[in-house]
C-alpha positions as CSV (number, residue, x, y, z in Angstrom):
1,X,-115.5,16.0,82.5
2,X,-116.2,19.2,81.9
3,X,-120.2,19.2,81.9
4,X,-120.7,20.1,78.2
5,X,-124.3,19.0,77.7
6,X,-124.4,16.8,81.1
7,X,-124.0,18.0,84.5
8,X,-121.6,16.4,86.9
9,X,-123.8,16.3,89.3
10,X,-126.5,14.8,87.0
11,X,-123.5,11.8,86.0
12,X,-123.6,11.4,90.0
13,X,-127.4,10.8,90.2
14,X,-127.6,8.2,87.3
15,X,-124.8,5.5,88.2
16,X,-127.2,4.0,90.0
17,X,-129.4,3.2,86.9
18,X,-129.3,-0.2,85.3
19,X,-129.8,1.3,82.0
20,X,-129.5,5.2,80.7
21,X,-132.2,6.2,77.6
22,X,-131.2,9.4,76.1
23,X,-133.5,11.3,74.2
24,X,-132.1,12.3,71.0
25,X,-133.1,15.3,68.5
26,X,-134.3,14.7,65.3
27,X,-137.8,16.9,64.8
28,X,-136.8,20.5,62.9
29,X,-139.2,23.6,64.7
30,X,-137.4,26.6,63.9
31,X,-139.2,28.2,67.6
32,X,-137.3,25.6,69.2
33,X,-133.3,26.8,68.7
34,X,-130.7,24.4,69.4
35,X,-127.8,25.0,71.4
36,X,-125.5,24.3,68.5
37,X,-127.2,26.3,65.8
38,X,-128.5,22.8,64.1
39,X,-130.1,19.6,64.0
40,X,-127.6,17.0,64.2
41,X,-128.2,14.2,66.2
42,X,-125.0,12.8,65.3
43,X,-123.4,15.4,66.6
44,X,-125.4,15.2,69.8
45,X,-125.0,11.6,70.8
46,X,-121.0,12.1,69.6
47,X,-121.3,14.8,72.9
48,X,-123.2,12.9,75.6
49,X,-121.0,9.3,74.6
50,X,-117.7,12.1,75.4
51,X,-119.2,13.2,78.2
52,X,-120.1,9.2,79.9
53,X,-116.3,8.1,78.5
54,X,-114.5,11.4,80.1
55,X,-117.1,11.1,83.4
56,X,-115.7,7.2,83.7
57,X,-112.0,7.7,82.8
58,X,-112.4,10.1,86.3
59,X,-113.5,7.8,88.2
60,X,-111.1,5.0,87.3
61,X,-108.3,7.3,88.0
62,X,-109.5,8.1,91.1
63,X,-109.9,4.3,91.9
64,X,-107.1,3.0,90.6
65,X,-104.4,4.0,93.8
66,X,-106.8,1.9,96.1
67,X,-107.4,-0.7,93.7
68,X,-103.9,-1.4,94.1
69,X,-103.2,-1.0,97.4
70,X,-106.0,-3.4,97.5
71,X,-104.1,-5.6,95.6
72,X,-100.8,-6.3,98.0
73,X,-103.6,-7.9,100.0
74,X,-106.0,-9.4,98.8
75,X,-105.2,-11.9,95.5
76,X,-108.4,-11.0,93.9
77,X,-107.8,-6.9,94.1
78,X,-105.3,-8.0,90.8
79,X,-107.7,-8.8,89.1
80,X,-110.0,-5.9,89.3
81,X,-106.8,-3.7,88.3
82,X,-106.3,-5.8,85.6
83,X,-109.6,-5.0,84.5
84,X,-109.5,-1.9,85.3
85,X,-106.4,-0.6,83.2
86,X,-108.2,-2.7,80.5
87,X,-111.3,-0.5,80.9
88,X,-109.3,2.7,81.1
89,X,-106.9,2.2,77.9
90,X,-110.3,1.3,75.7
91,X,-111.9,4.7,77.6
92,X,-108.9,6.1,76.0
93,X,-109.4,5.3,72.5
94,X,-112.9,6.4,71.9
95,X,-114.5,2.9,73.1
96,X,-117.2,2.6,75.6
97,X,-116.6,0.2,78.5
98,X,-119.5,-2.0,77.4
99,X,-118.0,-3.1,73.8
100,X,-114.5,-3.8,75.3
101,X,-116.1,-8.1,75.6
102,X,-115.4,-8.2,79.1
103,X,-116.3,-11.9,80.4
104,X,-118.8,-11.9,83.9
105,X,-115.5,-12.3,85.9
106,X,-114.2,-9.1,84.7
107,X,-118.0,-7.2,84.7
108,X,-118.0,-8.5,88.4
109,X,-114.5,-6.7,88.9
110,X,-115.5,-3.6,88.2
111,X,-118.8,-3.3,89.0
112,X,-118.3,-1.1,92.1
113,X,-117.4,1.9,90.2
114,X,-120.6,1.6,88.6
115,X,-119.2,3.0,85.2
116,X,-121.8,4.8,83.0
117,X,-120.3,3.3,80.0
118,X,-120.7,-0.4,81.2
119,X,-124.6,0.6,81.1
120,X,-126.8,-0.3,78.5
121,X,-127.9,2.5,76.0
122,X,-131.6,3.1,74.6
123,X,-132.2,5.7,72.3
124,X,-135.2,7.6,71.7
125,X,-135.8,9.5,68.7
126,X,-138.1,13.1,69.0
127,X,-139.3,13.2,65.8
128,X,-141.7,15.0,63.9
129,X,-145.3,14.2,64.0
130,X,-144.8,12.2,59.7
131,X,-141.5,11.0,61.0
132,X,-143.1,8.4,63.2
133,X,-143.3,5.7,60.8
134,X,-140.1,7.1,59.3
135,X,-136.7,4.4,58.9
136,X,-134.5,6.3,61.4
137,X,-130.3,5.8,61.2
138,X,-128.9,3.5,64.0
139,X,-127.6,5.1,66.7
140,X,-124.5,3.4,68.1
141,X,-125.5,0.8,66.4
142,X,-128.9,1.1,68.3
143,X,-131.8,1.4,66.8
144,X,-134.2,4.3,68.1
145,X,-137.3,4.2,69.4
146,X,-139.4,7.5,67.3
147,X,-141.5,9.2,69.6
148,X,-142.9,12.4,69.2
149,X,-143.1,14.4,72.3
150,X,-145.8,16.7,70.9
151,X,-148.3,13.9,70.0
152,X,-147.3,12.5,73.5
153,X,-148.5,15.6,75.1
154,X,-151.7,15.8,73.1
155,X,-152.3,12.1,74.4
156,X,-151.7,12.7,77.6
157,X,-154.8,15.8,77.3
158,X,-157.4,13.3,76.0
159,X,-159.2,10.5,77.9
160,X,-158.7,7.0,76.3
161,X,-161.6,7.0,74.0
162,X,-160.3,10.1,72.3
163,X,-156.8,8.8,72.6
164,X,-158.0,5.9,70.6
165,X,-159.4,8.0,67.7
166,X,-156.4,10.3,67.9
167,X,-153.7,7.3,67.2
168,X,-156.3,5.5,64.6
169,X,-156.4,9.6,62.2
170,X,-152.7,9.0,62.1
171,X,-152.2,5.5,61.8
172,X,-150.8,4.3,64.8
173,X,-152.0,1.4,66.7
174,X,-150.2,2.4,70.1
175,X,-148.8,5.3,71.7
176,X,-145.0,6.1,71.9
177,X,-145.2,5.7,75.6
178,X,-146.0,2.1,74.7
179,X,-143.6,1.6,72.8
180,X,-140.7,3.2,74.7
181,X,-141.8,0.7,77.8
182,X,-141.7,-2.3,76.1
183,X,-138.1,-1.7,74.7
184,X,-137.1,-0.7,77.8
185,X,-138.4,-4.2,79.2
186,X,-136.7,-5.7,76.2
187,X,-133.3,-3.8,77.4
188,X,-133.3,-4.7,80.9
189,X,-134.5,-8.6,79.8
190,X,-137.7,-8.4,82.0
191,X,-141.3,-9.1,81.6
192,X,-144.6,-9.0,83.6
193,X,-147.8,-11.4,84.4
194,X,-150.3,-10.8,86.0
195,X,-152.6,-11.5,89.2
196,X,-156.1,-11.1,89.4
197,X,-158.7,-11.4,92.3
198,X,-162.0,-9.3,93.2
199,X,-160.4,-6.1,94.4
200,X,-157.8,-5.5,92.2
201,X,-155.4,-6.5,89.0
202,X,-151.8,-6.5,89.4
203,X,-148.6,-6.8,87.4
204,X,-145.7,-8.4,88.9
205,X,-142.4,-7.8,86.9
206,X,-139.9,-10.7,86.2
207,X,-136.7,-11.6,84.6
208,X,-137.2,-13.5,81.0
209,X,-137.0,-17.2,81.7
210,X,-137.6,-17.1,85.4
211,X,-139.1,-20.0,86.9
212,X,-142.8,-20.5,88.1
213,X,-140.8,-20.3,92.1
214,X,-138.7,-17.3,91.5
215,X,-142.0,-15.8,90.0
216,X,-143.9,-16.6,93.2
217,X,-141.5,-14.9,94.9
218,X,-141.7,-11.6,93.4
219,X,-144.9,-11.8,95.4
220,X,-144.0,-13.2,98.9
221,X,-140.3,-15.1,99.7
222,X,-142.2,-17.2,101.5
223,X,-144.1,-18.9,97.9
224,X,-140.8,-19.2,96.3
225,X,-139.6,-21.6,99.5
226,X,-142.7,-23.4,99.8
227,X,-143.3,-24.1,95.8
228,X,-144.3,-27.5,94.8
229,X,-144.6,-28.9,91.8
230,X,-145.9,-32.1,91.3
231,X,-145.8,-33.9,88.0
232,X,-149.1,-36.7,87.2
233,X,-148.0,-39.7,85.3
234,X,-149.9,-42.1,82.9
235,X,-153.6,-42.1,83.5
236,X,-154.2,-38.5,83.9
237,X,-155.6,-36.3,80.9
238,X,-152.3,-35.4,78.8
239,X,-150.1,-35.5,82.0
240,X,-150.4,-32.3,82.6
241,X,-148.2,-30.9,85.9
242,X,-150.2,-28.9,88.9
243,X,-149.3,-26.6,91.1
244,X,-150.5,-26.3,94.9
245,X,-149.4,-24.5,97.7
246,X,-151.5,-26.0,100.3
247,X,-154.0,-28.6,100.6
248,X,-157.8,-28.8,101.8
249,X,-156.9,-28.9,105.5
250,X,-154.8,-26.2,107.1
251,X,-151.5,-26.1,107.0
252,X,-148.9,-24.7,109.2
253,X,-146.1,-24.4,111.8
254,X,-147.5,-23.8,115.2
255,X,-145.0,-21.4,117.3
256,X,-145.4,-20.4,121.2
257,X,-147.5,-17.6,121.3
258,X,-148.8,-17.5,117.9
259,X,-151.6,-18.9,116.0
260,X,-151.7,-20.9,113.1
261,X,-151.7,-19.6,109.9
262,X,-152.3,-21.1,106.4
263,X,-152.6,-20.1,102.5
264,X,-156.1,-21.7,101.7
265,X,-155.2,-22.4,98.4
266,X,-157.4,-24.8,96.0
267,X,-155.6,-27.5,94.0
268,X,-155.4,-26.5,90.4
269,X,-158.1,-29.4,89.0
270,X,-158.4,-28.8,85.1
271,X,-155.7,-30.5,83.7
272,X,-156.4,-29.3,80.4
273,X,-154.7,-26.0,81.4
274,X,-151.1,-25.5,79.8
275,X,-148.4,-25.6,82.4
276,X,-148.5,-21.8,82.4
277,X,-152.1,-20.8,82.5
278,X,-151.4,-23.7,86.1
279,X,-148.9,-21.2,87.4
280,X,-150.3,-18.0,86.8
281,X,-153.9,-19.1,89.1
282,X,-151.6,-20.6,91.4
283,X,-150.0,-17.4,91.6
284,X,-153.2,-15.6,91.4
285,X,-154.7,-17.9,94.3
286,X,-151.8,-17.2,96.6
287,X,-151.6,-13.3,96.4
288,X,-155.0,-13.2,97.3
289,X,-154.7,-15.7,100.0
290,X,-151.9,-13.7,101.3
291,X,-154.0,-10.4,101.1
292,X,-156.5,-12.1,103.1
293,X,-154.0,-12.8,106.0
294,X,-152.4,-9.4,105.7
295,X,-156.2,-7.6,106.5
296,X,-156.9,-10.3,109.3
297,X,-153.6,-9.2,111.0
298,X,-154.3,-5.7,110.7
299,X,-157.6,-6.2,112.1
300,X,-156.2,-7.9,114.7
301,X,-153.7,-5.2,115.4
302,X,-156.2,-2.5,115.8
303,X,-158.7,-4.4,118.1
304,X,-155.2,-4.7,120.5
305,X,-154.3,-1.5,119.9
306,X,-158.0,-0.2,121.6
307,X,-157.7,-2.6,124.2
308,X,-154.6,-1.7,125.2
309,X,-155.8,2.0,125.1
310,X,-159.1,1.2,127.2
311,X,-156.5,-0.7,130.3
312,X,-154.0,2.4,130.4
313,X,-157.2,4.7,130.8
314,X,-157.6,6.8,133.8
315,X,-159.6,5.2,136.3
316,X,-162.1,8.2,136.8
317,X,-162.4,8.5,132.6
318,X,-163.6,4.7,132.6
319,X,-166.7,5.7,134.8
320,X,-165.2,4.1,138.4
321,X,-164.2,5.2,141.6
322,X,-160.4,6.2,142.1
């Protein structure tokens, strides 16, 4: 690679990433001159996907001797040489790693070279300010999300009243930042619910389709092992499942030295709830119990910190006779 439009240093910083969005041209100021003379976003995209291809054809070369001396030892190290050539010879003919239908076995081969190709793309189109409802061209057979950065920056001025008025005069019913975040969500297959109590509102990001457990566990490990769902049978209204986490009485292991602890959680009781609207109290109830417990212990922490402080005083300083 040869840095033409990307650094090598800036490749370095972003195999990391579990996505890459690049920021095409497409708006036409003449005070803004482009580094090719024109507006060709094309052009531009054909650059930066040379650039990825060249960037991982580098690092697979460099790989490959220790993939193979891998190999003599370990049965498995064939395989990810197998995949690897694979990889290389596609790299080779124009393709990015990521259209080459590698099954999970061979995207688990290769995943320690972190190849920028093997990363999904999203595109986002700076358009003009009348291009934004504008029918854009695919992009790698990607569709782009238009965003102008000029009407971003005049957003970003105005507070969200005049933000409001500003996207309702030209017709938009959400900002481009919006927009951008939910594709990106879309891209990475994630979403986000939320937790409510007195102090604050949070958002707790998820994969889509996770589980009410794995969901309580974005919050605390400790909900996700101690989930229980319980299903009612006949008799109750619609049969509705509930969620608890503990029950009236305190729950809890009792260690040497250590106090009891437990998440004083209330039973969900309205079985008209959906199964969902269940699991995201439950999960409300439970962050809040848990903040509850995290304040108690710091409390606790700083009344032992000043006692400590007051028994390794100085005699004299406490007001007594040395």
């Amino acid at each position: 690679s040869q840095g033409e439009g990307l650094g090598n240093q800036f490749l370095a910083n972003i195999r990391e990433t579990d996505a890459i969005c690049e920021v095409v041209r497409f708006f036409g100021d003449p005070d803004v001159v482009h580094v090719a003379g024109r507006v060709d976003p094309s052009s531009d995209v054909d650059t930066i996907k040379t650039e990825l291809m060249l960037a991982d054809m580098a690092t697979i070369e460099k790989a490959l001797p220790r993939l193979e001396k891998e190999a003599k030892r370990d049965k498995d190290g064939a395989k990810k040489v197998e995949v690897a050539k694979k990889v290389l010879a596609g790299l080779d003919e124009g393709h990015r790693a990521r259209t080459l239908g590698l099954d999970e076995d061979g995207q688990a081969a290769i995943y320690d070279l972190h190849l920028l190709t093997m990363k999904p793309m999203l595109y986002i189109a700076n358009v003009d300010e009348d291009q934004l409802d504008a029918d854009l061209p695919e992009i790698d057979g990607c569709r782009p999300v238009p965003i102008s950065a000029k009407v971003e920056a005049d957003l970003a001025e105005l507070d969200p009243a005049e933000a409001k008025e500003y996207l309702e005069a030209m017709g938009l019913e959400e900002s481009g930042l919006a927009r951008l975040v939910r594709e990106a969500y879309k891209l990475l297959g994630l979403q986000s619910y939320f937790t409510t109590g007195e102090q604050e509102t949070r958002a707790w990001t998820i994969p889509v389709g996770a589980k009410a457990p794995q969901a309580a566990g974005v919050i605390h490990t400790d909900f996700e092992r101690g989930f229980v769902r319980r299903l009612r049978g006949a008799g109750r209204r619609e049969g509705l499942p509930r969620c608890r986490q503990a029950s009236s009485g305190r729950q809890g292991v009792r260690r040497p030295g250590r106090r009891r602890h437990a998440l004083q959680v209330q039973r969900v009781r309205n079985s008209s709830r959906t199964p969902f609207e269940q699991g995201v109290r439950f999960l409300t109830e439970t962050s809040n119990a848990c903040r509850g417990i995290r304040l108690r212990w710091r409390a606790r922490a700083r009344r032992r910190d000043r006692a400590e402080s007051r028994r390794t005083r100085p005699a004299d300083r406490r007001g007594r006779s040395p």
